[in-house]
C-alpha positions, 0 to 999 in steps of 0.5 A: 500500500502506497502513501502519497505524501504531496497532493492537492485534491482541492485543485483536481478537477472531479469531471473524470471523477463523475464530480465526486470528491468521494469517487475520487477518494475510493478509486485513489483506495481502490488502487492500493493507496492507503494514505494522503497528504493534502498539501494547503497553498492558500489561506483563503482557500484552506477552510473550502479545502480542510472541510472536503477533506473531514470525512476521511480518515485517509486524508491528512492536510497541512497548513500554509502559504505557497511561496508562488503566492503574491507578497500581498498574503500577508502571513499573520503567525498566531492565526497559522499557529491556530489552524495549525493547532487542528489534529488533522494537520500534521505540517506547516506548508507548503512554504519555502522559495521560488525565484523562477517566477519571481525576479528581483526582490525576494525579501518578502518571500524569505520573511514568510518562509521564516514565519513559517519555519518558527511556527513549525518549530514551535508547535513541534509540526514538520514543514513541507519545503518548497524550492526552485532557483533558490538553493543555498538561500533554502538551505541557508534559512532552513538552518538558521530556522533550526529546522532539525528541531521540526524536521521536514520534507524538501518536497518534489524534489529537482536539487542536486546530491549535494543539496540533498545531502546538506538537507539530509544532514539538518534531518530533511527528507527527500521527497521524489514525484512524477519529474523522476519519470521524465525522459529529461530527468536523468541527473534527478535519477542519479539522485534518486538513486542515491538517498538513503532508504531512511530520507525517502518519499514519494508523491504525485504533486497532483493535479501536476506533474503527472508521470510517464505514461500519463504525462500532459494528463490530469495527475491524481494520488492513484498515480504514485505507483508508477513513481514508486517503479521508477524508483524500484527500477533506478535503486534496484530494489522492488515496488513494495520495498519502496512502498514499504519504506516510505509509507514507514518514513512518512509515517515517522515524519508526519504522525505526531497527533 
């Protein structure tokens, strides 16, 4: 049995699910995943999303800011830490940096990241680590947020060895999605190969990133399988040890409640 540990069912779009928000759910079971994370990335939408979730033992969320959002979301920490405080939220996020859309002044977007990160650090709940283009600044505030004290998760994963390994070290896990089945993809896989069992998981990122053969379609948790055989393939082990593995370190990870 499968956990995806990085999903955004509010953002699917129900059409191919007969508009059921529950078909979705029992196909995603159906097909041998057991556990999901719904991964917050909008305070306004959050109520809508942590209410079609409440039903479902199966469904975990989180809580947080997309870094992608505009500097007009203001992040207060008091109302996060509250919302937080929600037995089914199990992280903070997803935060982190992205300077691919976001050129020029990234001040703001350190500062909320920081928020984020103490308030992880102080209610003691994992962050859930969001990073493009902006490496060594990620690495730098997840240190001098203490991030050992929360852990965390460097989510959908596209950084270099060297970067993991730093990550790994501050008791990061590595978290690997559809981009690992990529044709263009082969320097992620000569990671991919190379984190510890103990630092693994896998998720879809859907409605994105879809993996091969699915690519360009609608992604969906169900999904993750064939990330966890691209995995086995390229770490010369099996499907289920991969299943097995990370279904164990996200348990470890977000099961603090």
């Amino acid at each position: 049995m499968f956990v995806d540990s990085h999903c955004h069912l509010d953002c699917i779009d129900l059409a191919e699910f007969g508009g059921s928000f529950d078909t979705l759910v029992q196909k995603t079971i159906d097909s041998g995943v057991e556990h999901m994370l719904c991964v917050s990335i909008d305070l306004e939408k959050y109520p809508r999303m942590r209410e079609q979730v409440t039903d479902y033992p199966q469904i975990s969320v989180s809580v947080g800011v997309h870094p992608m959002a505009g500097k007009e979301q203001k992040l207060d920490a008091a109302h996060l830490k509250k919302l937080a405080a929600d037995k089914k939220v199990v992280a903070i996020g997803e935060t982190g940096l992205d300077y691919y859309y976001h050129k020029g002044d990234t001040e703001w977007q350190k500062e909320r990241f920081r928020t984020h990160m103490q308030c992880a650090v102080e209610i003691n709940k994992p962050v859930i680590v969001h990073t493009r283009d902006a490496g060594q600044d990620t690495l730098d505030i997840l240190g001098s947020e203490n991030i050992e004290k929360c852990g965390g998760v460097i989510h959908c994963f596209t950084e270099t060895m060297e970067f993991s390994e730093q990550a790994m070290e501050m008791g990061m896990m590595i978290s690997f999605s559809g981009i690992t089945t990529f044709n263009n993809a082969d320097a992620l896989r000569k990671v991919a190969r190379q984190v510890p069992d103990e630092f693994l998981l896998i998720e879809t990122d859907s409605p994105y990133l879809a993996p091969v053969p699915h690519r360009g379609k609608q992604n969906w948790p169900s999904l993750v399988s064939h990330v966890a055989e691209k995995l086995a393939e390229v770490r010369g082990t099996t499907v289920e040890h991969i299943a097995e593995v990370t279904r164990h370190n996200y348990h470890k990870l977000f099961s603090r409640n």
